[in-house]
C-alpha positions as CSV (number, residue, x, y, z in Angstrom):
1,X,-125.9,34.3,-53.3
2,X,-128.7,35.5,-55.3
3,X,-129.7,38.0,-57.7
4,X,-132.6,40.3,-58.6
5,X,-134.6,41.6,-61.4
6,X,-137.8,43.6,-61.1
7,X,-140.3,43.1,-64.2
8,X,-143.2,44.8,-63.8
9,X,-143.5,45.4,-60.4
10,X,-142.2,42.3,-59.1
11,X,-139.1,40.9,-57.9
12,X,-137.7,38.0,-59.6
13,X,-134.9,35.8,-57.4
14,X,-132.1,34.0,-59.6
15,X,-129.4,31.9,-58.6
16,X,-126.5,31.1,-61.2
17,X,-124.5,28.7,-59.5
18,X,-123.5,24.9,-59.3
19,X,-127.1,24.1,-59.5
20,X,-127.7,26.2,-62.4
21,X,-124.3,25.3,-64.4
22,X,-125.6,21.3,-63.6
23,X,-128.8,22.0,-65.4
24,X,-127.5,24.3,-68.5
25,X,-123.7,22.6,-68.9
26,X,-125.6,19.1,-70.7
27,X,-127.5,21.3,-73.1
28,X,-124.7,21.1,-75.6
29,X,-122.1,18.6,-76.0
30,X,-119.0,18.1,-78.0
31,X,-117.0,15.0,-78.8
32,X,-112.6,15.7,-78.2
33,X,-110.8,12.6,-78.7
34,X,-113.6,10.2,-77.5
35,X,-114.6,12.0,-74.7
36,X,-117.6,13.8,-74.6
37,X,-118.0,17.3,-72.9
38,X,-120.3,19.7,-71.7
39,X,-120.3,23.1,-73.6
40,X,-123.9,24.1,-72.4
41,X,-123.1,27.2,-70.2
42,X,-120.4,28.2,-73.4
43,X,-122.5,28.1,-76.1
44,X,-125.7,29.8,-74.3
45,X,-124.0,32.5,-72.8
46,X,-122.8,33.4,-76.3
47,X,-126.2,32.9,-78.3
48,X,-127.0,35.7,-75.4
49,X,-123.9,38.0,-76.6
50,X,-125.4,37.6,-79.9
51,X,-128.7,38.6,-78.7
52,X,-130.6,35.7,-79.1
53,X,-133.9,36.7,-76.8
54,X,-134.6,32.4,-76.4
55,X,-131.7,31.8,-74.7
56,X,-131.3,34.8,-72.5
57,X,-135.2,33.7,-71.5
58,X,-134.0,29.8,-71.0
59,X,-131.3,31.1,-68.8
60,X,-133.0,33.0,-66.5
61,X,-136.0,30.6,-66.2
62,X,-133.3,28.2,-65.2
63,X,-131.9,30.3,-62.4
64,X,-135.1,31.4,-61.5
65,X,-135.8,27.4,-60.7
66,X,-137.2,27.0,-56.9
67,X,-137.9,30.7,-56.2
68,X,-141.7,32.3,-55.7
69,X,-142.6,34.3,-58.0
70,X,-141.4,31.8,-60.9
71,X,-140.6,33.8,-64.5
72,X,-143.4,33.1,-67.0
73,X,-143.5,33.7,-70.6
74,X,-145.7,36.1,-70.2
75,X,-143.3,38.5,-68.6
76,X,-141.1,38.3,-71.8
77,X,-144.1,38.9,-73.8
């Protein structure tokens, strides 16, 4: 399932799902015990709650990955 946003004009696609979480999750790491997790999707979604503008971008160029019309910078600019 996909989403949509429309910035200026156009209709960006976005998909947050295993593909996504793959690609965000090894971002961020933490060490428990010797084993090492990934925290990625965690710690991004709460720079976002915190209103940090880099990560909300990083996020949706990520889940904006394979769809036509790709999110530029520009849009956010």
């Amino acid at each position: 399932m996909t989403n949509e946003i429309v910035i200026n004009g156009k209709t960006y696609e976005f998909n947050f799902g295993m593909g996504f979480i793959r690609q965000i999750d090894p971002r961020h790491t933490q060490n428990v015990n010797g084993i090492t997790q990934n925290i990625g999707l965690i710690v991004e979604m709460a720079k976002i709650m915190e209103g940090d503008m880099i990560a909300l971008y990083e996020c949706l160029r990520m889940a904006n990955k394979g769809f036509i019309p790709r999110l530029e910078p520009a849009e956010f600019d």
